[in-house]
Steps between C-alpha positions, in 0.01 A plus 500: 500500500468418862625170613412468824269298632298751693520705197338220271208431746422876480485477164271219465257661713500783319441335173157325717375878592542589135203249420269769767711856328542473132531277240866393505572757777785463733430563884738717738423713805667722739372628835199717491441870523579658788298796444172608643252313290127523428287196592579252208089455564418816329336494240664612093233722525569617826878521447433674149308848691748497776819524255268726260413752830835492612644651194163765481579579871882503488495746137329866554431579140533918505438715188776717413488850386604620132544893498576601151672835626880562583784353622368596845161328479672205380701458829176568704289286346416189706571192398273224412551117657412202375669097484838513386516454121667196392437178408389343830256750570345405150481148625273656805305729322409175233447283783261758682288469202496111471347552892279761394315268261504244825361745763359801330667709744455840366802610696720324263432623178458819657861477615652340192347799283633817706780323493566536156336769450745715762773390354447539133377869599855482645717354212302789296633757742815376525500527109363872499771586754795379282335675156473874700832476694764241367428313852251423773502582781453155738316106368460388882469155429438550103864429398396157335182643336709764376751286328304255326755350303522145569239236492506551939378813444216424251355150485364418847354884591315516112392163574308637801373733354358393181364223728274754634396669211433151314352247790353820740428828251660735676517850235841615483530820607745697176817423685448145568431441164843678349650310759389188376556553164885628581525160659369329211732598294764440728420130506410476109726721313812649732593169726817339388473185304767226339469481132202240558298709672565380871498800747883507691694717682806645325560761779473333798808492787443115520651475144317481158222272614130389433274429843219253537404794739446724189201224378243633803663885432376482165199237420218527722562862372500423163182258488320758598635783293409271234148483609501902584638580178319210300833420381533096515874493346573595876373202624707316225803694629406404865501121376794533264727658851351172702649290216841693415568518914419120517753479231771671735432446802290185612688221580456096420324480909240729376633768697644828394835692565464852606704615239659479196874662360390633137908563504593175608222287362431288804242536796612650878583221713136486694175437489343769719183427650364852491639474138271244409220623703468793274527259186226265625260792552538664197496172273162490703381805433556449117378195495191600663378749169712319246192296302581102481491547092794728516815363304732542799253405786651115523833551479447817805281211701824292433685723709302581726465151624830400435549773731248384789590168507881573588400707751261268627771270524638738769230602683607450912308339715387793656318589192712809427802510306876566541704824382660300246222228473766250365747557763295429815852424720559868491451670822229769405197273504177519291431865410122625498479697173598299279273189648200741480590536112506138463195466691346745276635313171322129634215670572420666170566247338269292691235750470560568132521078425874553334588272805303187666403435820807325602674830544214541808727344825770732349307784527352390830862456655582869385203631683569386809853589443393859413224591813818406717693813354212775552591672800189640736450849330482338135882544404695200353811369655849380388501657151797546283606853447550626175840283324685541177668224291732311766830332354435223796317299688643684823358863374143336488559366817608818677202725359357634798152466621241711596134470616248729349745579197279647249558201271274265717209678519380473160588142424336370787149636393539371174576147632218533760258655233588232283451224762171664609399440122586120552298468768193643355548262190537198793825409351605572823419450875423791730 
């Protein structure tokens, strides 16, 4: 508690400023960017093609070539490029598409297609290589793709790419299609669970843990495998992991831990805001396919906005939200990725009437918040880099930061996709 009296009046005027954020939300700042900036009068629309051409401009997509000959050929043979395969480039190549139905940019799903095409004609290279000699030869940036065995590998990549096939009707070529359905499996019938069902993580170095990250490596993936497949106990597995990681992992604020010990039986000591960024999408997602008459659907809109309200309550008064959204004394600041995923969160719900139009300043706030932390060329500033389960407040604190990290991108075009949305229903002002 603070018990000064300087202390107190901040605190009362951040209480007043929560009546403009959130309901119930708690106010705190700290000094703006100091990075190049766009002008915060740009337009979401404007703001969505420059991040969207920045990452067509900034990613040469080359076809690779696949000799079936010798040893020899193998090493000569060029190799392809494409977006790195892991889970944030999933996040980009989902939120391309959500712009695509915006603009109708041709470019995009253009882009988003060779994409995955190059790469599963990779993976099925790759795969050939290993079956003739024992080995291959080199994966270039394919080390992740060739893996797949963890939800990282999987969830957010197939997500993208059943998106296309399902919203877009792109015709998998024969590669893309094995790939998908190796991924599919993954997810469905390989992924570790506990004994009631909840996907965990027995071999990870953090310790024998379950991630609220896992929830957006797995769901918006399986909501749409269950719609690909015309399978709908998937979607009752998607709401049954919202329910068991609530279960673990959300705490009595609303807000959830990043992580919980399986060994120990208690959750890590923080509540990540990245963390809960990926939580808050991906109850989204499910919520936005799961039909109001399904047996779980109240208890998932429980959580979700037990969820929204206690980060509400910690929204700053910048709009954006802190690295540890219930720790706003720590020195980091607000961090951009996860406020775009809790931008995105308001906003579908908003536009999909699971949440009123009270939630509108919040969302409001975070916009203006947002445009401040999209540099000149379309990248996104101050984002978290990549973290594991911290045993402290001071390891979340000392993450470093990096503008343009590949974990922006994608977020922020959902959020501003999302908020474009809003605006076109006139539950929001341009």
């Amino acid at each position: 508690m603070f018990r000064h009296t300087t202390a107190s009046c901040k605190i009362a005027c951040a209480v007043l400023l929560s009546l403009l954020l959130c309901p119930r939300s708690i106010s705190q700042d700290k000094s703006p960017s100091s990075h190049n900036q766009v002008k915060p009068t740009r337009s979401v629309l404007e703001l969505m093609n420059l991040i969207t051409t920045h990452q067509i401009q900034e990613n040469q997509l080359v076809d690779g070539e696949y000799p079936r000959g010798d040893w020899d050929a193998v090493r000569k043979a060029k190799l392809p490029k494409t977006l790195y395969w892991s889970y944030p480039t999933g996040v980009t190549l989902l939120a391309m598409q959500r712009v695509y139905d915006i603009t109708g940019d041709k470019r995009i799903m253009k882009f988003v297609s060779d994409n995955n095409r190059i790469s599963a004609d990779m993976y099925a290279y790759l795969r050939w290589q290993k079956m003739q000699f024992g080995t291959f030869y080199k994966h270039a940036d394919f080390e992740k793709l060739w893996r797949l065995d963890m939800l990282d590998d999987c969830g957010a990549m197939g997500a993208a790419i059943l998106e296309s096939t399902l919203r877009h009707h792109v015709e998998f070529t024969d590669h893309l299609e094995q790939l998908t359905e190796i991924m599919g499996n993954y997810v469905t019938n390989v992924q570790f669970r506990l004994k009631d069902g909840t996907f965990w993580r027995p071999n990870s170095p953090d310790g024998l843990t379950i991630w609220a990250d896992d929830l957006y490596m797995s769901l918006p993936f399986l909501v749409r495998w269950a719609e690909y497949k015309k399978n709908p106990s998937d979607l009752d597995d998607a709401a049954r992991q919202i329910i068991n990681y609530a279960s673990y992992l959300q705490d009595t604020d609303g807000v959830w831990f990043h992580g919980y010990f399986v060994d120990k039986k208690s959750p890590t000591c923080c509540k990540w805001g990245r963390a809960n960024g990926w939580v808050a999408v991906a109850i989204a997602e499910v919520l936005s396919v799961l039909p109001k008459e399904h047996p779980q659907y109240n208890k998932v809109l429980e959580i979700c906005k037990k969820q929204i309200d206690g980060l509400c309550r910690y929204q700053s008064a910048s709009g954006l939200w802190h690295q540890v959204p219930d720790h706003p004394e720590l020195t980091w600041g607000t961090e951009t990725s996860c406020s775009a995923q809790f931008t995105y969160a308001l906003a579908r719900g908003m536009n999909r009437g699971w949440l009123d139009k009270s939630y509108a300043p919040a969302v409001q706030k975070a916009l203006q918040g947002l445009k401040k932390e999209i540099n000149e060329v379309g990248g996104i500033n101050k984002v978290s880099r990549s973290t594991s389960i911290g045993l402290n407040l001071d390891y979340y604190n000392t993450r470093p930061t990096q503008d343009d990290d590949h974990h922006g991108n994608g977020l922020m075009l959902l959020a501003l996709a999302e908020v474009y949305a809003l605006q076109q229903n006139k539950l929001l002002v341009e």
